[in-house]
N, C-alpha and C positions, 0 to 999 in steps of 0.2 A: 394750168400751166402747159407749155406746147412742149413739144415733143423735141423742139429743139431745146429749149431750156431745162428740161428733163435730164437730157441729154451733156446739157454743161455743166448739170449739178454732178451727175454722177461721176463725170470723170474729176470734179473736182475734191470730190469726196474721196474715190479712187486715189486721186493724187495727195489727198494728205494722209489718207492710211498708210500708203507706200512709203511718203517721209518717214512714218513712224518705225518704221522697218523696214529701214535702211541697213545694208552690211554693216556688220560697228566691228572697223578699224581699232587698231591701238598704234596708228603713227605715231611717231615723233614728231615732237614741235618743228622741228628744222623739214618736214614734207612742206608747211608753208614757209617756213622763213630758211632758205637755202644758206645757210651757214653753220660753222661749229660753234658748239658751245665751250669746247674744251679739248685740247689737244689729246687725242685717243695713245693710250699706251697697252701695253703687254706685261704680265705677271706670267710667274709659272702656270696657274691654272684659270688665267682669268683675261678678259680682253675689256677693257673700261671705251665704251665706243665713244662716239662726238658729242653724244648727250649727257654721259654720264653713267649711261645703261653698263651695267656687267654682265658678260657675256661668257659661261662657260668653257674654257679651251684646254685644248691638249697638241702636244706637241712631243713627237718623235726627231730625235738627233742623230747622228752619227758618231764614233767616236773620234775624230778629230773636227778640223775645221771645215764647216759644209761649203761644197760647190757649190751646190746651187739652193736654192729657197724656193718650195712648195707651198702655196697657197690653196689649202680645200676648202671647196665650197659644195657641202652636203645636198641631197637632193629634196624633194618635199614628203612630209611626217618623217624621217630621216633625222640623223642626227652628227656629230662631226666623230665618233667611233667609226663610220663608213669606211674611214679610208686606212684603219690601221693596217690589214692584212698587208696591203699595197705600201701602205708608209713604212712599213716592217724591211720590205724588200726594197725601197728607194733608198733608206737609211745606210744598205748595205753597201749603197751604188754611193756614198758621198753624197747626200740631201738631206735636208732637215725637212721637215714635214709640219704644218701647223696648220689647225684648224679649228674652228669656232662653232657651238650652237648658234644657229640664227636664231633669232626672235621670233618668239612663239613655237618651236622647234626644242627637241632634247631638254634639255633642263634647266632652261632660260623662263625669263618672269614670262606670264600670262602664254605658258602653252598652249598651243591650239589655236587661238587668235592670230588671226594675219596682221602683221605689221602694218604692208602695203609696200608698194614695188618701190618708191623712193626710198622707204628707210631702208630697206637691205640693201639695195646700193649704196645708200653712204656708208652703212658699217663697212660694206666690204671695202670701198676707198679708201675709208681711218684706217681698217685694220692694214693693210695694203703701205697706210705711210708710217704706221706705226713699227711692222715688220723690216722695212726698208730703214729707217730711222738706226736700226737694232745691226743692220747688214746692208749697208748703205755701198759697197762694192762686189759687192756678191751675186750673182746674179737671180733675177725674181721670177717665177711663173705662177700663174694662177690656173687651179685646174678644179672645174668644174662638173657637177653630174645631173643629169635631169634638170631641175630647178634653179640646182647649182650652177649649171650651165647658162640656161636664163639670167638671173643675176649677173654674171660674170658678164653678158656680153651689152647689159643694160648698165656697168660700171665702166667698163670701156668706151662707150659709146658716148658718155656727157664730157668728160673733161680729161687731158691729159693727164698719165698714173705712172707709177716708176716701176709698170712690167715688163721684161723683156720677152715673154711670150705666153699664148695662151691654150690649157687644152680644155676642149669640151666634148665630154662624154656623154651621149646619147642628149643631146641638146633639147632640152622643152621649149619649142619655139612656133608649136600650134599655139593660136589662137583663135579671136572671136572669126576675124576674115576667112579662116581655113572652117568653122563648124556652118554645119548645116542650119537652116535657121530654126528649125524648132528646138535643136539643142540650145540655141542661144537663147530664145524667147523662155523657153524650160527654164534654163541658168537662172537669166537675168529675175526671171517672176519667184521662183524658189528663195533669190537670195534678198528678197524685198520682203516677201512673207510670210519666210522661217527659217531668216538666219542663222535662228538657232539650233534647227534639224541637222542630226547627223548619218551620217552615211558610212559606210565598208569598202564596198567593191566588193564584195567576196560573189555577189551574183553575176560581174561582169565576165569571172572565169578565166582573169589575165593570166599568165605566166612572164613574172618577171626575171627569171634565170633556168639554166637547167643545172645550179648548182643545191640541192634540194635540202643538203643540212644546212646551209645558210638560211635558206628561207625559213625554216622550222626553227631557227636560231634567233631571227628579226621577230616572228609572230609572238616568242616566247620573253621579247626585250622589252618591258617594263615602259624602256622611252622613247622606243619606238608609236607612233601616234597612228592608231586601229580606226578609231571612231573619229568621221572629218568633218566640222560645221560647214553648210552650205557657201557660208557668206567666205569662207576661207576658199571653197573651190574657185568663187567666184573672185575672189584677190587673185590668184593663181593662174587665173585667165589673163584676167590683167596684163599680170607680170609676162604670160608665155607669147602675148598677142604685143607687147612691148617689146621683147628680144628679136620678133619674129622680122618687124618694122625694123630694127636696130642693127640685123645683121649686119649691112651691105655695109657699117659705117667702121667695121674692123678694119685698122690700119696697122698692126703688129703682130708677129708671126702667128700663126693658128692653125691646133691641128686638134680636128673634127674627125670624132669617133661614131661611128655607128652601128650596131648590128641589124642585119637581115631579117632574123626574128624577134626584134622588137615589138611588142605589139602594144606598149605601152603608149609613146611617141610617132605618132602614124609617119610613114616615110615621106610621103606627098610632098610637106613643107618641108623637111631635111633636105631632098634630094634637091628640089623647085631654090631652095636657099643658097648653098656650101657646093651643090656641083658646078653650078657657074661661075660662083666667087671663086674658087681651085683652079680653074680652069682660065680665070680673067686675072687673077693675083700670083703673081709668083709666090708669096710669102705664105699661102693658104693652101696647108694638103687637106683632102679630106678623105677620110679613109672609113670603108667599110667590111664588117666580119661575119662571113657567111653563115658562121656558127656561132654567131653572139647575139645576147640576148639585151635587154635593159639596161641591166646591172653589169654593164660591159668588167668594171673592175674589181665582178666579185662570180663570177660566170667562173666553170669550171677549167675556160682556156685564159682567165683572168692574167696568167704570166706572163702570156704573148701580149697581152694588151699592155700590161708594163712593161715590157721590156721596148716594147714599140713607143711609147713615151719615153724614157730615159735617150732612145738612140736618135730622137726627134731633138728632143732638148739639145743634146751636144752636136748634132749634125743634120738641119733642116732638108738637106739634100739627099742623103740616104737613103737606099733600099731598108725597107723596114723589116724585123723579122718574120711579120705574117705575110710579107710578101713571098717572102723565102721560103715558107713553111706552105704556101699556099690556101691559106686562110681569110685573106679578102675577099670580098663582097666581089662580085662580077661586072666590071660597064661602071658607068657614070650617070 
């Protein structure tokens, strides 16, 4: 046999191992067939998405009738408890606060398993029309973190939604085009031929806040998700290398949070993304915090960062209070 044909076997053989170990997905039928199945609604603890799926939720009110309506969208291994500290103190401000486990995420069916970047944008859309459906005059924002963020801007970005504006915090909008290519060749070859290896990070040495009992609090949380399948980092790419293409197509207010010591979300693409949109948008601030870290909304100067979103929500124009405090990030 020659050495060309050697040569064709091998990669063909190659190429049907690699079919065999393939990422394995748990989309929704609706990633190929783009419609609902079923008009998504809201229960006290529970979110019935487009499919039918139940989606664990919780939700923070106020005591009277809310201003506004908070949409959280958790970050990745994360869960929708993220945002109570914060939802605690919006509640106080007149806002109802709701938010979801995503799929595969906190105590949703098939933990750990990625969806895939379509299914979590249409949950977030159902849930979105569902919420508005409930507060159809009330005003809507969807507010995002890490992954959360991602989703959020890859929900905006297909089809008009009944939000009146969006935040995102420390934005996941690296992707494949932003990694180096051996990290992608790494990726891509890990998530063909051991999907199902898990991983930590605990060797990478990140610091995602310098709020230190939270952290020892997340390590210590049951549903919180420790050990990552391969084939999930490589959804997650996906999804981050999706948002990253998707930004430019934000048409409704948007305010972009980011800290300086982030070391989660590399700046490169943050900055390369949201300082020229800010700069070309009137409707786009983007704002960064010299002392913040990942976990911008759980970071020990966490208050400033909500309180800079409630005065964002009510008055786009604003001096914010980090600016006043002197707490932004330096330049653009």
């Amino acid at each position: 046999m020659s050495m060309r044909a050697n040569a064709h076997r091998f990669y063909l053989v190659l190429f049907v191992y690699l079919a065999g170990c393939a990422p394995q997905f748990t989309a929704a039928h609706a990633d190929q067939h783009i419609a609902s199945v079923r008009v998504a609604s809201v229960t006290e603890k529970s979110f019935i998405s487009f499919d039918g799926t139940t989606l664990p939720l919780r939700q923070w009110l106020p005591a009277g009738k809310p201003e506004v309506i908070v949409i959280a969208l958790h970050g990745f291994n994360d869960y929708s408890l993220f945002i109570d500290t914060a939802a605690h103190f919006f509640t106080d401000h007149g806002m109802a606060v709701y938010a979801y486990d995503q799929r595969g995420f906190g105590q949703s069916a098939n933990r750990g398993r990625w969806p895939g970047k379509d299914t979590l944008a249409h949950d977030a859309r159902a849930f979105i029309k569902a919420v508005h459906r409930r507060y159809p005059h009330t005003p809507l924002f969807l507010l995002g973190h890490s992954m959360g963020a991602a989703v959020a801007l890859l929900t905006l970005s297909t089809t008009p939604t009944n939000v009146d504006g969006v935040i995102l915090a420390a934005p996941a909008i690296s992707g494949w085009s932003t990694m180096p290519w051996w990290q992608r060749w790494g990726l891509t070859m890990a998530a063909y031929t051991m999907p199902w290896n898990t991983f930590t990070g605990e060797s990478l040495h990140i610091v995602a806040s310098d709020n230190r009992d939270m952290l020892i609090a997340l390590g210590r949380d049951p549903l919180v998700i420790k050990k990552t399948r391969v084939d999930t980092i490589y959804g997650l790419v996906n999804l981050m290398d999706a948002a990253y293409r998707s930004a430019d197509q934000l048409a409704i207010p948007a305010l972009i949070l980011y800290g300086d010591k982030d070391e989660v979300i590399p700046r490169e693409p943050v900055m390369e993304t949201f300082a020229p949109l800010a700069r070309a948008k009137g409707n786009i601030r983007f704002q960064r915090y010299k002392n913040g870290y990942h976990m911008l909304l759980r970071d020990l100067q966490a208050n400033v960062v909500w309180r800079d979103i409630i005065v964002w929500i009510h008055n786009r124009k604003a001096i914010l209070p980090s600016q006043q405090q002197d707490l932004s990030g330096s330049g653009q």
